[in-house]
Each structure stands twice: as structure tokens, then as C-alpha cells.
C-alpha positions as CSV (number, residue, x, y, z in Angstrom):
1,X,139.0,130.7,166.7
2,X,138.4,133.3,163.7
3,X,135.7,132.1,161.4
4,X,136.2,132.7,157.2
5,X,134.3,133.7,154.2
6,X,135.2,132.7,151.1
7,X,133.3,134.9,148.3
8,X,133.6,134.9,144.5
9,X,133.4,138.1,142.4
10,X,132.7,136.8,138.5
11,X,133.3,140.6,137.7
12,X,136.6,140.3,138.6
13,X,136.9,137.7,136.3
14,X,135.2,139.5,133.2
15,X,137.9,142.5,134.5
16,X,140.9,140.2,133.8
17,X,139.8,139.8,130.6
18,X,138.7,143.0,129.7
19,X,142.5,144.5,130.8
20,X,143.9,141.8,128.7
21,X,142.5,142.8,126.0
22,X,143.0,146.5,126.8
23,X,146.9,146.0,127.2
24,X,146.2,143.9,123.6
25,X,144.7,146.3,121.6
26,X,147.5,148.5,123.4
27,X,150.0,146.7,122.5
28,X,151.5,146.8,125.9
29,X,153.2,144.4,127.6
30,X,152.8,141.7,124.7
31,X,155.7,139.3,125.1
32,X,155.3,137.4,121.7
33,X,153.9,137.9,118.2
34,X,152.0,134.9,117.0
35,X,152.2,135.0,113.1
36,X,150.3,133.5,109.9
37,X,149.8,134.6,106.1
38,X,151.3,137.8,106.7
39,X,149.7,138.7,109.8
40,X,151.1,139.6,112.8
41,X,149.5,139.2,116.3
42,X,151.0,140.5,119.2
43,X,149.8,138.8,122.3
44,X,150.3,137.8,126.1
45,X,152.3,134.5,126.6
46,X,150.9,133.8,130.1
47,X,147.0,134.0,128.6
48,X,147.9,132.1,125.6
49,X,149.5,129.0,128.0
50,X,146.5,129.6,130.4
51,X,143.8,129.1,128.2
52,X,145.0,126.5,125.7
53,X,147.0,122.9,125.7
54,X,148.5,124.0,122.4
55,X,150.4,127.3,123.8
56,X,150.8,125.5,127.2
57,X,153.0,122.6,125.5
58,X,154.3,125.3,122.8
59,X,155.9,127.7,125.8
60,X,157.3,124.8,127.8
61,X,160.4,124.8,129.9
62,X,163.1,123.1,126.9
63,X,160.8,124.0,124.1
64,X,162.7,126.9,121.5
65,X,159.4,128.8,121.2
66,X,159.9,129.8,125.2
67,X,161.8,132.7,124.7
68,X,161.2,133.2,121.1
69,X,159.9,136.5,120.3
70,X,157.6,135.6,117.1
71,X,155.9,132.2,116.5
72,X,154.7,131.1,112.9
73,X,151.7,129.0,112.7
74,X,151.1,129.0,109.3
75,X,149.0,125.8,109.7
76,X,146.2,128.2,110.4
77,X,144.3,131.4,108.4
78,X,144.7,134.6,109.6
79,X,140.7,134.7,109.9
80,X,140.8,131.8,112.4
81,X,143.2,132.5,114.6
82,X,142.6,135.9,114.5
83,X,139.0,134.7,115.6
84,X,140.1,132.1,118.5
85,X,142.7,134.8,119.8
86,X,139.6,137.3,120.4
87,X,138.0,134.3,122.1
88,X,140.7,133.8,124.7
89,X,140.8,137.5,125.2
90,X,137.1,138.3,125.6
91,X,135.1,134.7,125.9
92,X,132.9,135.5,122.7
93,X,133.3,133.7,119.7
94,X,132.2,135.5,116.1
95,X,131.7,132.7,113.7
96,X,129.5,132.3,110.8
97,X,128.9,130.1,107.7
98,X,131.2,131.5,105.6
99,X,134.0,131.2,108.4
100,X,133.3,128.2,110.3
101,X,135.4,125.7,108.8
102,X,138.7,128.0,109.6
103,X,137.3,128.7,112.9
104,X,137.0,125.1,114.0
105,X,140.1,124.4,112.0
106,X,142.0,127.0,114.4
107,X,140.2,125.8,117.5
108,X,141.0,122.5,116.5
109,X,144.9,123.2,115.8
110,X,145.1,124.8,119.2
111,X,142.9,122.7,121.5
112,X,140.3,125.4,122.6
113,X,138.4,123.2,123.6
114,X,135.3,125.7,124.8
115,X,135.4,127.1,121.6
116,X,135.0,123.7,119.7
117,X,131.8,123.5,122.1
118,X,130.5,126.7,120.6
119,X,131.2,125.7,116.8
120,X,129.1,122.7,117.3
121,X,126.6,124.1,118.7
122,X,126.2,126.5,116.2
123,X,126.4,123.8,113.7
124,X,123.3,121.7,115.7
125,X,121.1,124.9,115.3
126,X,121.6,125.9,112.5
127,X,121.6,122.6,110.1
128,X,119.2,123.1,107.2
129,X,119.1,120.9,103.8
130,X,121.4,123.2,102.0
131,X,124.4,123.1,104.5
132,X,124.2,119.4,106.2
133,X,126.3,117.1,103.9
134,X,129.1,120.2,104.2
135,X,129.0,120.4,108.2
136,X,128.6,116.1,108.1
137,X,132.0,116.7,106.2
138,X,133.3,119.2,108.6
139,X,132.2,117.2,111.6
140,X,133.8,114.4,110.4
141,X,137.0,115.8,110.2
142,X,137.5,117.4,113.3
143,X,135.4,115.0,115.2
144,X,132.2,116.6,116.6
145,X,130.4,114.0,117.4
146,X,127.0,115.7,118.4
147,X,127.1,117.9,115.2
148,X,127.9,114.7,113.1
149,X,124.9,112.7,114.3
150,X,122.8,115.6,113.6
151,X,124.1,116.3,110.4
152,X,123.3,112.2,109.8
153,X,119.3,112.8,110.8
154,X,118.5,115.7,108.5
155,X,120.5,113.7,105.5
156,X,118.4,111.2,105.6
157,X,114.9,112.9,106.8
158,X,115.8,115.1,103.5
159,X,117.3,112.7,101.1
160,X,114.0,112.9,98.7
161,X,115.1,116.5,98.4
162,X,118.3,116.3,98.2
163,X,118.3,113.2,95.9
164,X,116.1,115.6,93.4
165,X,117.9,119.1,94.2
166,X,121.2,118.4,95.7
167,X,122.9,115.4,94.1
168,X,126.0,117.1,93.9
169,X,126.1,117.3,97.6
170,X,125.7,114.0,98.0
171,X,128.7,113.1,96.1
172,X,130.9,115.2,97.8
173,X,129.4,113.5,101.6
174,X,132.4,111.6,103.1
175,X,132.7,107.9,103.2
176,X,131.6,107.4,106.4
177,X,129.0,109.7,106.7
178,X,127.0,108.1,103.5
179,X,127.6,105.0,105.1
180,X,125.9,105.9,108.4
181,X,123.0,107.1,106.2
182,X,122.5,103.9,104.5
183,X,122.3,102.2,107.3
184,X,119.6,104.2,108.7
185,X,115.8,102.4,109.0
186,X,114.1,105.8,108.0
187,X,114.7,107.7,104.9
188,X,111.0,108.9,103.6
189,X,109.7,109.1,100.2
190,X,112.9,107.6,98.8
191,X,113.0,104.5,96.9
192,X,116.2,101.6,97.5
193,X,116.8,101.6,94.1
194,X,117.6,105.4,94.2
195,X,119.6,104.9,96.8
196,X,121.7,102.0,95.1
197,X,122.1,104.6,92.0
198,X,123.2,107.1,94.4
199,X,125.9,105.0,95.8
200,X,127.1,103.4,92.6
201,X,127.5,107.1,91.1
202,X,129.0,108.3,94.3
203,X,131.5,105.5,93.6
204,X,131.7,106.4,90.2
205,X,132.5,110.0,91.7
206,X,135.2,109.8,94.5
207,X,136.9,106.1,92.5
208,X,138.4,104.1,92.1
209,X,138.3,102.6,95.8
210,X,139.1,99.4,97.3
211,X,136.6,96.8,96.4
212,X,136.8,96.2,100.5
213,X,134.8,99.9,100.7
214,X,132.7,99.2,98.1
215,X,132.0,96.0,99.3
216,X,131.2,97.8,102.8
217,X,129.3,100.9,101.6
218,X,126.9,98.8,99.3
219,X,126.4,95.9,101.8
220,X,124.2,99.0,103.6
221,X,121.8,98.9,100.5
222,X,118.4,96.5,101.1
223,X,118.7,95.0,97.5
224,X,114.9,93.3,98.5
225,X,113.1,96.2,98.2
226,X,114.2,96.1,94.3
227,X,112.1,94.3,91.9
228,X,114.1,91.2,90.7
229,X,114.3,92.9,87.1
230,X,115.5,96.2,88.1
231,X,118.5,94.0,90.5
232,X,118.9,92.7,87.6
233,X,119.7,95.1,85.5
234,X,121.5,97.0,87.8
235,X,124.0,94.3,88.7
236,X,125.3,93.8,85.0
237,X,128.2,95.3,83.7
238,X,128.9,97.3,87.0
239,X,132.4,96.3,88.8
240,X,131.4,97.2,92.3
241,X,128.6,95.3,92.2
242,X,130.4,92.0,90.9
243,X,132.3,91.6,93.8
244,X,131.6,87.8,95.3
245,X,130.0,89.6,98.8
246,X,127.6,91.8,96.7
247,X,126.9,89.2,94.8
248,X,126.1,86.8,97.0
249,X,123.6,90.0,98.7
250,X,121.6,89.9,95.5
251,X,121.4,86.3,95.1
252,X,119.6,86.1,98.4
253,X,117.5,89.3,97.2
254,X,116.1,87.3,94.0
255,X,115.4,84.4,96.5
256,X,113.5,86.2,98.8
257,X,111.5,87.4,95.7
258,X,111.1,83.5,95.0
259,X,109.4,82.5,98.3
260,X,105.9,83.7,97.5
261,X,103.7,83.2,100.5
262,X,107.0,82.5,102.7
263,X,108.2,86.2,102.2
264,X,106.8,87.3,105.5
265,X,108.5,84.7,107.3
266,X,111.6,85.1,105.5
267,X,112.5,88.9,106.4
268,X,116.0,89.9,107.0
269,X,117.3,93.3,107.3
270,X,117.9,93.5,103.2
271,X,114.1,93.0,102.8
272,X,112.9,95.1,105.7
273,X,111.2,98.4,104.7
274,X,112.7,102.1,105.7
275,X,110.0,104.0,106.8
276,X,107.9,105.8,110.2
277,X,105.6,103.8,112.3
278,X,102.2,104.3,111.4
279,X,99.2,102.9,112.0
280,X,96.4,102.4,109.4
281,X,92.9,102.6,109.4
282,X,91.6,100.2,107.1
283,X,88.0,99.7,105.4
284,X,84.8,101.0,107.1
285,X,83.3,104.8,106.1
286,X,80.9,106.9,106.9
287,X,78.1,104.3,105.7
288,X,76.8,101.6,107.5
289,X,75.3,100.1,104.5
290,X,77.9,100.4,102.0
291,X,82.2,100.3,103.0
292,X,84.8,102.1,101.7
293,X,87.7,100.6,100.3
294,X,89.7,103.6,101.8
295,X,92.6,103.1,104.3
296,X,93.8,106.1,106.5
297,X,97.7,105.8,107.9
298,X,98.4,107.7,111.2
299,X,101.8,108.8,111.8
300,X,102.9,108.3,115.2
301,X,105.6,111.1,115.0
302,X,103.6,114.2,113.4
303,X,100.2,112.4,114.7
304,X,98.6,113.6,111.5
305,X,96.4,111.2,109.2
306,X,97.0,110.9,105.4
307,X,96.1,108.9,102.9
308,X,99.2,106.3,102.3
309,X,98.9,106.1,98.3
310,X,96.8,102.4,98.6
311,X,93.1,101.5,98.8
312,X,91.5,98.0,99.6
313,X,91.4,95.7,96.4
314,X,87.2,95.3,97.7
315,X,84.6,97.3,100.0
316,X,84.8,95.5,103.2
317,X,83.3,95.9,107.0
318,X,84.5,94.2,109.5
319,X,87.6,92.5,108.7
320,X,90.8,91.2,110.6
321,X,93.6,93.2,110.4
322,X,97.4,91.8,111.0
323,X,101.0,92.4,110.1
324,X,103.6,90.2,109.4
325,X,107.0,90.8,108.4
326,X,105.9,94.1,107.0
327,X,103.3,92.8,105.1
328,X,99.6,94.0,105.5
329,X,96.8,90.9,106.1
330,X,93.1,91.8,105.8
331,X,91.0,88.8,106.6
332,X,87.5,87.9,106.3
333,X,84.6,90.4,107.0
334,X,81.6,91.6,105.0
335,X,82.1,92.2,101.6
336,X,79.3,95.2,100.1
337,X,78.6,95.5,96.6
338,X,76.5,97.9,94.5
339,X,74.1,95.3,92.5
340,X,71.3,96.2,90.0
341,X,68.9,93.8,88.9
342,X,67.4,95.8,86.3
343,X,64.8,96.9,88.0
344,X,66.0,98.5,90.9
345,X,69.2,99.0,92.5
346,X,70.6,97.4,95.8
347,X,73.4,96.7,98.0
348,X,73.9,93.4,98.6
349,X,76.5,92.3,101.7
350,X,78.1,88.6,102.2
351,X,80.5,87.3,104.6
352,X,84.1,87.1,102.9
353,X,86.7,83.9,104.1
354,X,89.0,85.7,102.0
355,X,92.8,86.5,103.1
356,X,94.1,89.8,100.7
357,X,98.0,90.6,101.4
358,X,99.3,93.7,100.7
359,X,103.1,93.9,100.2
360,X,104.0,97.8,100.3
361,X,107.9,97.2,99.1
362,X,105.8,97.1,95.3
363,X,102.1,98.3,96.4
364,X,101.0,95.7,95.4
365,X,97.8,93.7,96.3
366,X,97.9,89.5,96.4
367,X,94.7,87.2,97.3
368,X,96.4,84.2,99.5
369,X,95.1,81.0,100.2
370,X,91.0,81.4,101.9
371,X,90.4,80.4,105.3
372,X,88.3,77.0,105.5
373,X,85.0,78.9,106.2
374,X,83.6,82.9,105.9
375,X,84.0,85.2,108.9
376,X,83.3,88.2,110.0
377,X,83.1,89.8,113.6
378,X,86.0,88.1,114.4
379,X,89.5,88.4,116.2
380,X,93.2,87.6,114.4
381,X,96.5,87.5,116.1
382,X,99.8,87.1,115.5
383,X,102.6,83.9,117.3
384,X,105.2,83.2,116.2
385,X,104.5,83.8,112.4
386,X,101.1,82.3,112.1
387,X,98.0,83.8,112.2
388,X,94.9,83.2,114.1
389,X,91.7,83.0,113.3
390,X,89.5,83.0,116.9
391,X,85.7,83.2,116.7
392,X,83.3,85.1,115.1
């Protein structure tokens, strides 16, 4: 029995298109003329139905355009289909900013499905702060998933910028794409309340809508991390925000504010802060006789120190350190102080039972409740929302 070889040539492949495009430029043995804005573009039907859905339905068996010798698609721009035409032809795409948007649009229209691939890619790699809430817009619109969740990150990693230099952009982001940003748990530097002005003058922009996308678009918005006057403020003589399920939102809000020593148990997703993991260094220095009231954060994703914009309220060593519900606990610990008697000067140190909480929705420092007796050398943890105290 004769044994086979079965051997691929990809040259021959890169051949076929190369003499398509040959008889093209040619003008040989073109069958039909594919037509838009005044344009006229003679082409091979057999390549067109090959290499895309659109021409393969368009050149069926009982469809008119079979035999027809010219086709109008005056759904399209004679840049873009003039681009996705040298694609089938050749394999290579041109594109740029200025004519993406007609490119996908064409690509789109006629179900090239590789080039699609190669638009969002090169909308991935090249998103910068100046073009993302335009290609969120065009991703939305024609679908491009990966490009659209991209577009999403660098909005809201760059909404302090683009909230200061770009607000125009902003209003002209698509419904669904400023919703997905608002419900994002990171946006840095960026206050809530400039993100509930940037949704009430989006609405302001692209309105009147439906209360029901209001309603749905500011139900995104954490209305506890605004303090109770600003809400206030805010929710008075605004339609959007009278509605009975915003309302009811900012009730719960000025409750929360209400709870006092209960907030950290009393966290829900309105109340919960947007920002990186850190981790902070608190109290101690450089002297063992006198402590700083300085506290470093880490950030776990650049894994670069900073200072976080906060000190301690006193110099402490040696404290306990806890989170609860996004709020800061330092417990206990030696307190130092810089004392002067009049005739010389000293540092005097005592044990602290003190419990300082630290609420960074307001940066703002609150002295709780003492423990029963001074500590210091000691260990705190966290169950189940209470804290303890152990040894020392």
C-alpha cells in the first residue's frame, strides 16, 4: 500500500491573495462593482462571498444581487469600505484614530469578523485619557467587549483628571458605560459628591430621561460618603433625585450618619469607600524615646509608600491597630510627650487605655469609649465585629 504526505505551503496562500489583488488593481476579471458615496469599487464576487457572511448571504442563490452587476451599500463610507476591501484582498488592515469608527462601522456592516479583532485590539493599546470615553462609546455600539471593559478601567483610574480637564467627555459617555463606572469600587482621588454632580449634570445634559434610568444610574452613587449637609443640599429642588427609590437611598445615608459608634457595623455598599488596598504604617519613628504621630500607607498595587494626607491625633508607641468596616482603630499603647518643668526639659511616656477612631469617608479623628484599664504591648483582633483586647 502507497503511503501519503500531506504538506501545507502558506506562500501559496499569501500568492492567492497577492493575484487577487493583482487582477484588482487590474481591473480584470472583476464580476461586480460594489458602490458608496460616489465611489465605485470593482471587485471579485467569489472573494467577497469567501471571506465575509455579509457578501456570502448578499450573492445567494434567489437573492437579486446574484447576478447584478453593481451593488450600493450606501450604509457605509467610502473610507471604510474601501479600507475592509484592501483587507480581504491583502490581510492587512490600515486604520487609525481619525478612521476607526468608519472602519469598525464597515467591518461591522459586513461581518469581517478578523477585522473587528484587529480594531479592538488597536483600541486596547492604544487607550489614553484623551480618547477612552469616545472608544467606551464606540465599543458600545458595535459591541467589543474587550475594548469596552478596557475603556471602563482607564475611566475610572482617570476620573480625577477627567473630572478637572475633560468634563465634556464625560457628558457625551453612553448610558451604560457611566453606569458601569459608577459602580466601580476604585475611582482614586475623586470624591462621591463629585461624582453625584457629575451624574446629575450628565442628566441635565443627555435629558430628559425616564425617571426608571435615573433612578438606575443614581442608585450606583454611595450617598454615605456625603456629609449629611452636603445630601442635603443636593437632594433639594432636583427632580431626579426626588424620585421615592433615591429618596428612600438618602434617607438610609443620613441614618447611617446617625449611628455614631454603630457606623462600623452598619456598612452597606452606599457607605463603603472606593479606593486601593493599602496597608498603613501607623505611629513609631526613628526615636525610641519620643513617637511620631506619622502614618505611612503602602499601596499593594504600585508597592510604593506615601504619606495618606492623616497623622495620629497623639505620639504613640506601641499601640493596637484594627479595621472595621473601613474605619481605622488605634488602641492603647504608650503615649510620649515633650514636658518642661521649668527647669529642664523631658519626655515623659504613660500607658494610654485610650480607643481613637479614624473615619477616612471625612478624615476625621473621634476618641471612643476607653478600655477598662491602660495597655500597651498588647494584641487586638477582629470577630465578628468586636474587638479584642488579649494581654499585655
Amino acid at each position: 500500500m502507497d503511503t501519503y504526505s500531506v504538506l501545507y505551503s502558506s506562500s501559496h496562500r499569501t500568492g492567492l491573495l497577492s493575484g487577487f489583488q493583482r487582477l484588482r488593481d487590474q481591473k480584470k476579471m472583476c464580476d461586480v462593482v460594489l458602490e458608496t458615496g460616489g465611489v465605485s469599487f470593482p471587485c471579485h464576487r467569489t472573494l467577497l462571498a469567501s471571506s465575509s457572511d455579509y457578501f456570502w448571504a448578499l450573492f445567494g442563490e434567489t437573492t437579486a444581487e446574484r447576478s447584478a452587476e453593481s451593488v450600493n451599500l450606501s450604509a457605509l463610507t467610502p473610507e471604510g469600505l474601501e479600507a475592509i476591501l484592501d483587507f480581504l484582498y491583502s490581510g492587512w488592515l490600515s486604520i487609525s484614530s481619525s478612521t476607526l469608527s468608519v472602519v469598525v462601522e464597515a467591518a461591522r456592516y459586513l461581518q469581517v469578523e478578523p477585522a473587528l479583532s484587529i480594531c479592538e485590539l488597536f483600541m486596547v493599546d492604544g487607550l489614553t485619557i484623551k480618547n477612552c470615553c469616545y472608544y467606551a462609546n464606540l465599543a458600545e455600539q458595535h459591541f467589543l467587549l474587550n475594548a469596552l471593559e478596557a475603556a471602563h478601567q482607564t475611566i475610572a483610574k482617570n476620573m480625577a483628571v477627567l473630572l478637572k480637564e475633560s468634563r465634556s467627555d464625560l457628558f457625551a459617555l453612553n448610558f451604560s458605560s457611566l453606569m458601569t463606572v459608577l459602580d466601580v469600587d476604585e475611582i482614586p482621588g475623586v470624591k462621591e459628591v463629585d461624582l453625584i454632580n457629575l451624574s446629575l449634570d450628565w442628566l441635565d445634559e443627555n435629558g430628559p430621561l425616564p425617571l426608571l434610568k435615573s433612578n438606575l444610574l443614581l442608585s450606583r452613587l454611595r450617598f454615605g460618603l456625603v456629609a449629611p449637609s452636603v445630601l442635603s443640599d443636593l437632594s433639594h429642588g432636583n427632580r431626579a433625585m426626588a424620585t421615592p427609590l433615591i429618596r428612600s437611598q438618602v434617607t438610609r445615608a443620613l441614618e447611617y450618619h446617625q449611628m455614631g459608634s454603630a457606623q462600623p457595623i452598619g456598612q452597606s455598599k452606599q457607605s463603603t469607600l472606593r479606593g486601593s488596598s493599602s496597608v498603613l504604617l501607623v505611629g513609631g519613628g526613628a526615636s525610641a524615646d519620643l513617637p511620631e504621630e506619622q502614618v505611612l500607607a503602602f499601596n499593594l498595587s504600585s508597592r510604593t509608600f506615601s504619606l495618606p494626607g492623616f497623622v495620629l491625633p497623639l505620639r504613640l508607641r506601641n499601640p493596637c491597630v484594627c479595621s472595621v468596616g473601613g474605619f481605622l482603630f488605634v488602641i492603647g499603647g504608650e503615649e510620649g510627650k515633650r514636658c518642661d518643668d521649668g527647669e529642664k526639659k523631658f519626655i515623659a511616656v504613660s500607658t494610654s487605655r485610650q480607643v481613637w477612631r479614624y473615619d477616612p469617608r471625612f478624615n476625621h479623628w473621634e476618641q471612643m469609649e476607653s478600655m477598662l484599664e491602660r495597655r500597651v504591648q498588647f494584641t487586638c483582633c477582629v470577630v465578628e465585629d468586636v474587638i479584642y483586647a488579649i494581654g499585655g
